[in-house]
N, C-alpha and C positions, 0 to 999 in steps of 0.2 A: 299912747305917746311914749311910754318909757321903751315900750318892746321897739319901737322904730330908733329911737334914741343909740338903744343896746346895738340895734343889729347898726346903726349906722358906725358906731365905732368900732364891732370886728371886719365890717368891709375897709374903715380905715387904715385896719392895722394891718391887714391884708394885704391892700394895696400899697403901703409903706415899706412890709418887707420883701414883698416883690421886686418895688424899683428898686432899694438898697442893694438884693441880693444881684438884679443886673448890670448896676452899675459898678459894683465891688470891682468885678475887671480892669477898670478901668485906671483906677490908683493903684492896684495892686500889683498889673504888668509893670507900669512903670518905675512901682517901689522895688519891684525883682531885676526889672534888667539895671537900676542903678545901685543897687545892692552887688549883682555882682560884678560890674562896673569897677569896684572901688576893691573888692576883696583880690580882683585880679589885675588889680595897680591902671585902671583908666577909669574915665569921665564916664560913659554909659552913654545914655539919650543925653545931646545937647544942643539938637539943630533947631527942632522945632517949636516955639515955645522956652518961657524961661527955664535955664536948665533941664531942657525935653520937656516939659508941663504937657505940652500938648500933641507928645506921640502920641498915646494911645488912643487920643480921639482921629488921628491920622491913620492908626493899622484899624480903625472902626471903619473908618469910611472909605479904606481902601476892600476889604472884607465884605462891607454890604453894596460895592461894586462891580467886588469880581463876578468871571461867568458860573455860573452855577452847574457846574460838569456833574455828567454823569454816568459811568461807563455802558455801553452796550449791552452788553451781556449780563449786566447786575439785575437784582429783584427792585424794582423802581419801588415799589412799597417800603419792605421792610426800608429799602435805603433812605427814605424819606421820616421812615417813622422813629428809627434805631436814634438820631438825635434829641429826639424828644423824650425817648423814654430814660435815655440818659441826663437828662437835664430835669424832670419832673420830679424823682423819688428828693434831690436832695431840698427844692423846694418844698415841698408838703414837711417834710418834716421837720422842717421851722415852724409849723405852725403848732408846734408841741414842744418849740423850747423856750422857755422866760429866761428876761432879761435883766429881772429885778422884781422887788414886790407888787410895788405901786406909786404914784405920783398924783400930786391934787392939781388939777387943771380948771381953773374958776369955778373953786370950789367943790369941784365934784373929783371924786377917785379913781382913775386909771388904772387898772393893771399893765405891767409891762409882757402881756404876754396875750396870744389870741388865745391858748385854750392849758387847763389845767387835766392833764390828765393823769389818772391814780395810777394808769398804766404806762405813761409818757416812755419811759425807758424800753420797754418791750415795745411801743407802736415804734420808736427811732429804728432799732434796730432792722422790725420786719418790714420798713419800710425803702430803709436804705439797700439794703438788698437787694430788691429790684434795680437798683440802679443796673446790675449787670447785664442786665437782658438788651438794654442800648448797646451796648459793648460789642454784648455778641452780634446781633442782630448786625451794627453796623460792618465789623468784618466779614458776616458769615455772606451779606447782601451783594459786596460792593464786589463779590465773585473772583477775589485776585490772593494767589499764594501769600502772601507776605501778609493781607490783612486780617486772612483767616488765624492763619500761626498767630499772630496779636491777639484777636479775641477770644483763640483756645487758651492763648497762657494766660489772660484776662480774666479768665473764666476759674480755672484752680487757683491761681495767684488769691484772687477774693473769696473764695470760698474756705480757703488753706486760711488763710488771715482771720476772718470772721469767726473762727472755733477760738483760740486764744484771747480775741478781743471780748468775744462774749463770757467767758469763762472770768476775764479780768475785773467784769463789772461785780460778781456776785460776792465779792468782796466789800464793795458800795454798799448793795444792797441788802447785807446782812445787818452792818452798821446803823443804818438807815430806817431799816426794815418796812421801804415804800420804793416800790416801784417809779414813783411820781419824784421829777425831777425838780420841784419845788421843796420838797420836804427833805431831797436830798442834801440842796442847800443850806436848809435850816440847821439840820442836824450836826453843820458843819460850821455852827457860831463858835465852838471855842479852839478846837483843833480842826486841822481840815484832814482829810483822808488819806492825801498823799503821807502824809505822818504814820498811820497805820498800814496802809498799804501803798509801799515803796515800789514794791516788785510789779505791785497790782498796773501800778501807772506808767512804769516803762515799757512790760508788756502792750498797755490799752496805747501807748502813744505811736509804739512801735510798728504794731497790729492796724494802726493809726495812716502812718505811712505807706505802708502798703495799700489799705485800703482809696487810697487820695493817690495810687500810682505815681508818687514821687521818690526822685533818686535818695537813695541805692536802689527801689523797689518798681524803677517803671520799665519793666520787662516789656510791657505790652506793646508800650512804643520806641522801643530801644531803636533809635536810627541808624546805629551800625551795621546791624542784620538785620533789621524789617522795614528799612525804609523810614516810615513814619508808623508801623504797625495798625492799627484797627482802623485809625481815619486816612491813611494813604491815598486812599481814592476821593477824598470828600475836600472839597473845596468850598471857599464864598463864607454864607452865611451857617450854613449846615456846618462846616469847619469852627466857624466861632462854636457853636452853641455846645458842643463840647468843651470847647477850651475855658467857655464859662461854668460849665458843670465840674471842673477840676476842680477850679477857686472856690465853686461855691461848696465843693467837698471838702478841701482845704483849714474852711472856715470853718466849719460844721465840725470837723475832728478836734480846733484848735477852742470851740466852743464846749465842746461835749467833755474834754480832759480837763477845761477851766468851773464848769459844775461837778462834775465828777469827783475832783479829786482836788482844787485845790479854792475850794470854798465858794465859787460864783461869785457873787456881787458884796461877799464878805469882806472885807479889807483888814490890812495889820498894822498897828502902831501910827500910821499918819489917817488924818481924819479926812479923808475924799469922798466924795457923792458915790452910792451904792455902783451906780453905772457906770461912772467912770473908772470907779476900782474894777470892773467887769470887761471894760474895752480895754484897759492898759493890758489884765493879763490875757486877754484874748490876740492882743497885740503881740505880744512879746511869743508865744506861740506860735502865732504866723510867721513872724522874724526868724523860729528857727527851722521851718520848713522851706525856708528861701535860704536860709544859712545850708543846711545841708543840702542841697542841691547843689552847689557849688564850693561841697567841702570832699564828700564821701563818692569812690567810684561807685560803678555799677555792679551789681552780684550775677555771677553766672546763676541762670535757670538752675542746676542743682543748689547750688548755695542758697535761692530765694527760698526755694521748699522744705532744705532743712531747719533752716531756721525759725520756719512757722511750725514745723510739726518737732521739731529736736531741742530747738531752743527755747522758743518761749512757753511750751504745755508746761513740759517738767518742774519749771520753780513759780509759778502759779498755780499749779496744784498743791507744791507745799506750803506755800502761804497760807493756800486756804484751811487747810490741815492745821496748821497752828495757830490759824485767829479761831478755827473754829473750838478749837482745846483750852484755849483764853478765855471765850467765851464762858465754855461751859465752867470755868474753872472758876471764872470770877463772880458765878452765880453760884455755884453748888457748895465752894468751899466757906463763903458769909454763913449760908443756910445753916451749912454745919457747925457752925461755930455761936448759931443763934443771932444772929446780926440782919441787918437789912440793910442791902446798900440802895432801896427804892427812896423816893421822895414824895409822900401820898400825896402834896400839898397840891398836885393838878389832876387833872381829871383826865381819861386814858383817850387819844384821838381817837379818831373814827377806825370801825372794824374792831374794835375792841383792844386793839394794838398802842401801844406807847411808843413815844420816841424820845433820843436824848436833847432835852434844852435848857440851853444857858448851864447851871453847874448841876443838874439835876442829871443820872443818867435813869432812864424807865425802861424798861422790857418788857414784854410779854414773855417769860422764861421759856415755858415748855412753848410756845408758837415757833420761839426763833429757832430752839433746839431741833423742832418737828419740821420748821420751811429749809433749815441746813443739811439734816439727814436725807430729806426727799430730793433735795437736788442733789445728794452725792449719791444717792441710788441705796441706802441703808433703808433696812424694813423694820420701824420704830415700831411697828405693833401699837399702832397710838389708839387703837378702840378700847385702852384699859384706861387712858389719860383723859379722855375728852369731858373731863371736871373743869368748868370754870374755873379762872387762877383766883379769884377772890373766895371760892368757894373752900379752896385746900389749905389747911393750915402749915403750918412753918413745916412741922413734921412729915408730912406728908408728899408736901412739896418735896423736901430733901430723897423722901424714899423714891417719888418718881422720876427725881432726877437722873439717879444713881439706878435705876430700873432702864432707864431709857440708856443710859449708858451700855445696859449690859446686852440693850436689843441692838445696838448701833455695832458694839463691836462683840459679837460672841467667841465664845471661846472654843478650840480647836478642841 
């Protein structure tokens, strides 16, 4: 009875963020076109419905009535398939991001999330990704110059992006030191991360926009030279299902920098419900991707790519560079001094690893030292370290610190 119980409430939660994330379009066009409405001195939507209320359900059903064209000469597959593949990657990968811890529902405990994963952050990623292949697929399909040029700049634009963005989280994740986007939140009860890494987050946010092809960053469908770019040819309902896969990226970006970096469902100084500290700044987020869109022009194709590879690698690699010298500094030099800045008074999470909570900070010293050398490509020679940390004393500890130091950086 309980396993039917269980499985009935992640089909609920399922099905809940499902509808959400399709119906999201539908407030959110109209928050954008009266958004920009107002920044460029008029009303917006006001015919249909109280102050427009009920465009959107009007460009709905104007959308699931049109003819559903489709060019002669196109791949009828891929063209049929390339929306779907576009609109699938950012669903699935809600079902790996919480929304809060938990909530009691006649008596019994909720989690606000369908799945807990230790990897959460790495499945987001490699799943997001895929989203490009709708992209291509639907330019490369619909067999017309203009939509093809969209899905090729489509195609480096997100890949060019995704190296910076991914480089920006490993900052998170050293802090953290969990992949799993629940414990990243934790870890961020007393300060949040944007606090430590500044760079980290306008990089990820930046990296962000591009990725969500919105201006300055929507080369792909730039209407001045490509028409409408990748979906040109795609009308009806095929044309929505894209334009719901933007928003639902959109979110997902404005979701992913409000755990990431600026505490999740943590709040400050005024006392709000964990959730709704979570939607306000998930809000606030969305508002400045509708702001910039109708603040900032558009980047010529050169200017998009150098920015990804010119501008944002260079000063998030030195961040990392100097949280990583913090790190090591604010471990190795207590040691030295005979000090302990641990707190034994909790027991180490799972994996054997510690995390920071409430005013305690905990480490696993030589791990974090050893997962930061392996992603920056340094060869810590760690088969002389693999001594349990409970097992090495004060001294010891200090000499393999200062040992690993001299494997990281050798001397010329």
């Amino acid at each position: 009875m309980e396993l039917i119980v269980a499985l009935g409430v992640i089909v609920f939660k399922v099905a809940l963020v499902i509808a959400i994330l399709l119906l999201l379009p539908l407030p959110l066009t109209w928050l954008e076109r009266k958004i920009a409405g107002h920044m460029q001195q008029r009303m917006g939507p006001m015919r249909v419905g109280w102050h427009g209320l009920l465009q959107p359900v009007a460009d709905g059903i104007k959308l699931l009535t049109k003819e559903d064209h489709i060019p002669a000469e196109a791949d009828r597959f891929l063209f049929k398939l390339a929306p779907i593949l576009a609109l699938a990657p950012p669903f699935v990968v809600f079902a790996a991001i919480p929304f809060g811890e938990s909530v009691s529902v006649l008596g019994n405990e909720i989690t606000l999330y369908i799945s807990n994963l230790n990897v959460a952050l790495l499945f987001v990623f490699a799943v997001i990704g895929l989203e490009v292949y709708g992209v291509i697929f639907g330019g490369w399909a619909a067999n017309s110059k203009y939509a093809v040029l969209g899905s090729l700049r489509t195609c480096a634009q997100m890949i060019s992006y995704e190296i910076p963005m991914g480089f920006a989280v490993i900052g998170v994740v050293m802090l953290a030191q969990s992949m799993s986007l629940l414990d990243i939140v934790r870890a961020q009860t007393d300060v949040w991360n944007v606090v430590y890494q500044p760079i980290g987050f306008f990089v990820f946010f930046v990296a962000g926009l591009a990725e969500a092809q919105r201006i300055p960053f929507d080369l792909a469908e730039a209407e001045g030279d490509l028409g409408a770019g990748f979906h040109t040819e795609y009308s009806g309902i095929r044309f929505a299902l894209f334009m719901v896969s933007e928003y639902v990226v959109m979110v997902l970006v404005s979701v992913l920098t409000v755990i990431l970096f600026f505490g999740g469902w943590n709040g400050v100084l005024i006392p709000l419900p964990p959730l709704l500290w979570f939607l306000l700044k998930v809000a606030f987020f969305v508002y400045l991707f509708m702001w910039f869109r109708f603040t900032f022009p558009r980047y010529r194709y050169d200017q998009l790519m150098a920015i990804g590879w010119k501008v944002l690698l260079p000063p998030v690699f030195g961040e990392h560079n100097h949280q990583r010298c913090c790190i090591f500094l604010m471990h190795a030099v207590p040691e030295a001094l005979g000090t302990d800045m641990q707190d034994d008074s909790q027991e180490p999470q799972r994996g054997g690893h510690v995390a920071r909570t409430g005013q305690s900070w905990k480490m696993d010293r030589l791990g974090l030292l050893r997962r930061s050398g392996e992603w920056f490509g340094f060869d810590l020679r760690l088969h002389v370290f693999q001594t349990r940390h409970h097992a090495i004393s004060g001294q010891g500890e200090v000499a393999a610190l200062f040992a690993l130091s001299r494997a990281s950086f050798p001397q010329a």
